[in-house]
C-alpha beads as a LAMMPS data file, in Angstrom:
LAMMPS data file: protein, C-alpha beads

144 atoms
143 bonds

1 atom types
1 bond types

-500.0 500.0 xlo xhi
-500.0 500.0 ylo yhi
-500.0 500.0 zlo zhi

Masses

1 110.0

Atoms # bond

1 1 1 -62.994 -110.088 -190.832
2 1 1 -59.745 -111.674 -190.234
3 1 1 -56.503 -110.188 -191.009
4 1 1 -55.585 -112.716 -194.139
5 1 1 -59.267 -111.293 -195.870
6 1 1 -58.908 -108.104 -195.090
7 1 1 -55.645 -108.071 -197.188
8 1 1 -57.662 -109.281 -200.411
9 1 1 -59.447 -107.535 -203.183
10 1 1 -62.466 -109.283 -203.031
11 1 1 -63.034 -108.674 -199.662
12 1 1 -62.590 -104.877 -199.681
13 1 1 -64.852 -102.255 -200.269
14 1 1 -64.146 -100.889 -203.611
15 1 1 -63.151 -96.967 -203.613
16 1 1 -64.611 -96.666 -206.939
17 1 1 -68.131 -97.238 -205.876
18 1 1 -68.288 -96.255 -202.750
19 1 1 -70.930 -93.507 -202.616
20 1 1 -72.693 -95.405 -205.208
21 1 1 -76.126 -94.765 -203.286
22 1 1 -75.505 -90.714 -203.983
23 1 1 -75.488 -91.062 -207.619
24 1 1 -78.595 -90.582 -209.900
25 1 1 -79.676 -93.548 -212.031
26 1 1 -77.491 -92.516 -214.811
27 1 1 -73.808 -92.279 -212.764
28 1 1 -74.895 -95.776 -210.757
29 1 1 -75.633 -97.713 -213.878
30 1 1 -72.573 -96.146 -215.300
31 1 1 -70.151 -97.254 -212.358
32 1 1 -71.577 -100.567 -212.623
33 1 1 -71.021 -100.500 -216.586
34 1 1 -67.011 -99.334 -215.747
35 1 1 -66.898 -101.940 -213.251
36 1 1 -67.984 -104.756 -215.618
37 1 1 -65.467 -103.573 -218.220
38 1 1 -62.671 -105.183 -215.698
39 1 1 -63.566 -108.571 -216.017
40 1 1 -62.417 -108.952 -219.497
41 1 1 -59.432 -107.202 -218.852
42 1 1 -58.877 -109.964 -215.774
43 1 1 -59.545 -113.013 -217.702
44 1 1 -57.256 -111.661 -220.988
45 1 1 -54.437 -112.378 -218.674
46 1 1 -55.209 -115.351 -217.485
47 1 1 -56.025 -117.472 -221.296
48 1 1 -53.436 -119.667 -221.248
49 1 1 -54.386 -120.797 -218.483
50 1 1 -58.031 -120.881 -219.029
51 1 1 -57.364 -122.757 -222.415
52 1 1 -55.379 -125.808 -220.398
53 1 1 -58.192 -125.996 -218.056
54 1 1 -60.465 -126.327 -221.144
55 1 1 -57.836 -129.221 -222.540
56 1 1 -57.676 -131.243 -219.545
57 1 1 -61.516 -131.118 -218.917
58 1 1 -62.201 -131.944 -222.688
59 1 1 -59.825 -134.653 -222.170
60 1 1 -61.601 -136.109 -219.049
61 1 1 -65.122 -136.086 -220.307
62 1 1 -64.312 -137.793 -224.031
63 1 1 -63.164 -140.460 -221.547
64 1 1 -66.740 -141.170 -219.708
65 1 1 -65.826 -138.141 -217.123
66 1 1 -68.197 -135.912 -215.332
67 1 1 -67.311 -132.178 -214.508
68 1 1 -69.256 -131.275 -211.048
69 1 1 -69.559 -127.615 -209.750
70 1 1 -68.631 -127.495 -205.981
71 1 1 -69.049 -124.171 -204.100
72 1 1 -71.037 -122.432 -201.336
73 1 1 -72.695 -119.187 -201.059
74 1 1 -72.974 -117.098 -204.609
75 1 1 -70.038 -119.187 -205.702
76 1 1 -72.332 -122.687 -205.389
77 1 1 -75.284 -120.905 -206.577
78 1 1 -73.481 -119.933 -209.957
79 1 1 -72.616 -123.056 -210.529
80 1 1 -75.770 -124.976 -210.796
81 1 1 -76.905 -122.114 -213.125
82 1 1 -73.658 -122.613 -215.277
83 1 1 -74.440 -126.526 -215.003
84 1 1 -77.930 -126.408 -216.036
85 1 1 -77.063 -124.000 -219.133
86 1 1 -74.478 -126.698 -220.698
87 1 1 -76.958 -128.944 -221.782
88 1 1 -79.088 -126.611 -224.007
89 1 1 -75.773 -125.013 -224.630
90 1 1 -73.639 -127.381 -225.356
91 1 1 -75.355 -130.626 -225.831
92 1 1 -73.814 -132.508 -222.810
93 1 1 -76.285 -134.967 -221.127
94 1 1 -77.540 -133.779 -217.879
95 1 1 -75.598 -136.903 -215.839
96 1 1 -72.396 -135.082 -217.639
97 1 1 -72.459 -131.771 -216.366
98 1 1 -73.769 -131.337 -212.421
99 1 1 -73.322 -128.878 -209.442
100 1 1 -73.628 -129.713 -205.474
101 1 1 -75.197 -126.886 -203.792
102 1 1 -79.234 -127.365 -205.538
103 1 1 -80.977 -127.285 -202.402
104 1 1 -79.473 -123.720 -201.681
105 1 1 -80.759 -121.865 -203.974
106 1 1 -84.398 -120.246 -202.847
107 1 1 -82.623 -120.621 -199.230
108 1 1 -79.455 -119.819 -198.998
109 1 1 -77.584 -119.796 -195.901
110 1 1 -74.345 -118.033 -194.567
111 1 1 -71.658 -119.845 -193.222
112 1 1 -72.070 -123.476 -194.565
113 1 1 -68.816 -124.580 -196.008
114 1 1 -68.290 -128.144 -195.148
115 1 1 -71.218 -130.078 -196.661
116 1 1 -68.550 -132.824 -198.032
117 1 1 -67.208 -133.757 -194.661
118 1 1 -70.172 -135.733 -193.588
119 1 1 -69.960 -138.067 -196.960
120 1 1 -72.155 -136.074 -198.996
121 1 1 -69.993 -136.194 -202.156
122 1 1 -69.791 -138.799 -204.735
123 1 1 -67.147 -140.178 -206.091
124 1 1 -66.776 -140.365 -209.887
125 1 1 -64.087 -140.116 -212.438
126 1 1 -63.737 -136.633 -212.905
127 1 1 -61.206 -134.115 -213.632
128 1 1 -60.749 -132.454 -210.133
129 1 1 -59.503 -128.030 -210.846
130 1 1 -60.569 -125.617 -207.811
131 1 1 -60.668 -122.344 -207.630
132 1 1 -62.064 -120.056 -204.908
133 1 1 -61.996 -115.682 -205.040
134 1 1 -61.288 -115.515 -201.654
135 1 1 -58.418 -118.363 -201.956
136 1 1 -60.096 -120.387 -198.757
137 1 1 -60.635 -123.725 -200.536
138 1 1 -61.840 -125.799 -197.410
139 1 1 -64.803 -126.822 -199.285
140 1 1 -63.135 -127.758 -202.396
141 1 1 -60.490 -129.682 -200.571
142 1 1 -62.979 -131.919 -198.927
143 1 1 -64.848 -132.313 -202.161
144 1 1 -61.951 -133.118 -204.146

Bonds

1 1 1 2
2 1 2 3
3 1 3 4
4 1 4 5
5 1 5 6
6 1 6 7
7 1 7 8
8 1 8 9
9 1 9 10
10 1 10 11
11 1 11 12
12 1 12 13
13 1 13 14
14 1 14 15
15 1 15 16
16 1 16 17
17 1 17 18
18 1 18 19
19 1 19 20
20 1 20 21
21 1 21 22
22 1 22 23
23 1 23 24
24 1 24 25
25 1 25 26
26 1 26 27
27 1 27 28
28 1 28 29
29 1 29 30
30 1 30 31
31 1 31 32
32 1 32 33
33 1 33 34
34 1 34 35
35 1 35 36
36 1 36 37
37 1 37 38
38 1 38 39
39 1 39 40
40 1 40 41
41 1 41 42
42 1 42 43
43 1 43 44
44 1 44 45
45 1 45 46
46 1 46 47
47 1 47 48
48 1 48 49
49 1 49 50
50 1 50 51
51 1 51 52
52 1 52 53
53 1 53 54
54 1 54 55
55 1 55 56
56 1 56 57
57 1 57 58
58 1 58 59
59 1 59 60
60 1 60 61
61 1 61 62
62 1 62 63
63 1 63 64
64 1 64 65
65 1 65 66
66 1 66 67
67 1 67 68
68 1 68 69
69 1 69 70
70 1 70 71
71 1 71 72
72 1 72 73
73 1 73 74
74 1 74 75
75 1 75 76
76 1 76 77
77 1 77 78
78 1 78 79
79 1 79 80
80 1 80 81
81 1 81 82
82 1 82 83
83 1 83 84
84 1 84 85
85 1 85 86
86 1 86 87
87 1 87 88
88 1 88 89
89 1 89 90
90 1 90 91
91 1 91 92
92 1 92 93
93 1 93 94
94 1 94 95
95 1 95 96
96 1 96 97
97 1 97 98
98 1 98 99
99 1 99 100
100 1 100 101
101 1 101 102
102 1 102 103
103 1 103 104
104 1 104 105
105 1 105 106
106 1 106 107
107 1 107 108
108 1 108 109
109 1 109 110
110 1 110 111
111 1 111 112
112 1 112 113
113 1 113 114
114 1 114 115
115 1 115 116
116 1 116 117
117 1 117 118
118 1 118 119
119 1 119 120
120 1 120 121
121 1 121 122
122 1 122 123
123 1 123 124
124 1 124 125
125 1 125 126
126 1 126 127
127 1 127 128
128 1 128 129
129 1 129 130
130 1 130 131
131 1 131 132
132 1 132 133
133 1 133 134
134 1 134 135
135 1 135 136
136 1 136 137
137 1 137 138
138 1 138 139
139 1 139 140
140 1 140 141
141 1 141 142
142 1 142 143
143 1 143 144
């Protein structure tokens, strides 16, 4: 791992859970469970910002807009399940709401980051946001 990754959260083995295949049933699921309570914490702190993104993307799809989930690995994968829950959810018609990354989910592969470069990414009018955990947006820049 390179120096820059090493240095981030997401990247490092988490102290907390660490022996987590020593515990019994009950003390794993309960890590887990004391682990999951974070994420709320995370995203309280972050709602203004969450609530913009919301804005501007409401904004861009009352105007004939599409929003398009770009990511590899567990990140692309998430997104074509979030994408193909906002129509039953949310009453958006499929063309509206799409994610790049379908043909990796039964086989996904390591290390494939640049599937944009090669002119595999439509244009569209769309309102363009990126985020990536590990703050390596390669992808997203070439998709955007």
């Amino acid at each position: 791992m390179n120096q820059y990754l090493s240095k981030l959260g997401t990247e490092k083995r988490n102290q907390e859970t660490k022996d987590i295949d020593l515990c019994t049933t009950l003390e794993m699921v309960t890590l887990m469970n004391r682990q999951d309570m974070e994420v709320p914490k995370a995203v309280a702190t972050q709602l203004s910002e969450i609530a913009r993104a919301v804005d501007l993307l409401y904004e861009a799809l009352s105007r004939g807009g599409r929003m398009i989930y770009v990511g590899a690995g567990t990140s692309g994968r998430l997104g074509v399940l979030d994408a193909s829950e906002c129509p039953p959810t949310f009453s958006t018609p499929p063309e509206m709401v799409w994610a790049h990354a379908r043909t990796r989910l039964r086989r996904a592969r390591a290390g494939v980051r640049h599937v944009f470069e090669a002119g595999g990414f439509p244009p569209a009018r769309c309102t363009a946001g990126k985020t990536e955990c590990a703050g390596r947006t390669e992808l997203l820049d070439s998709a955007v």
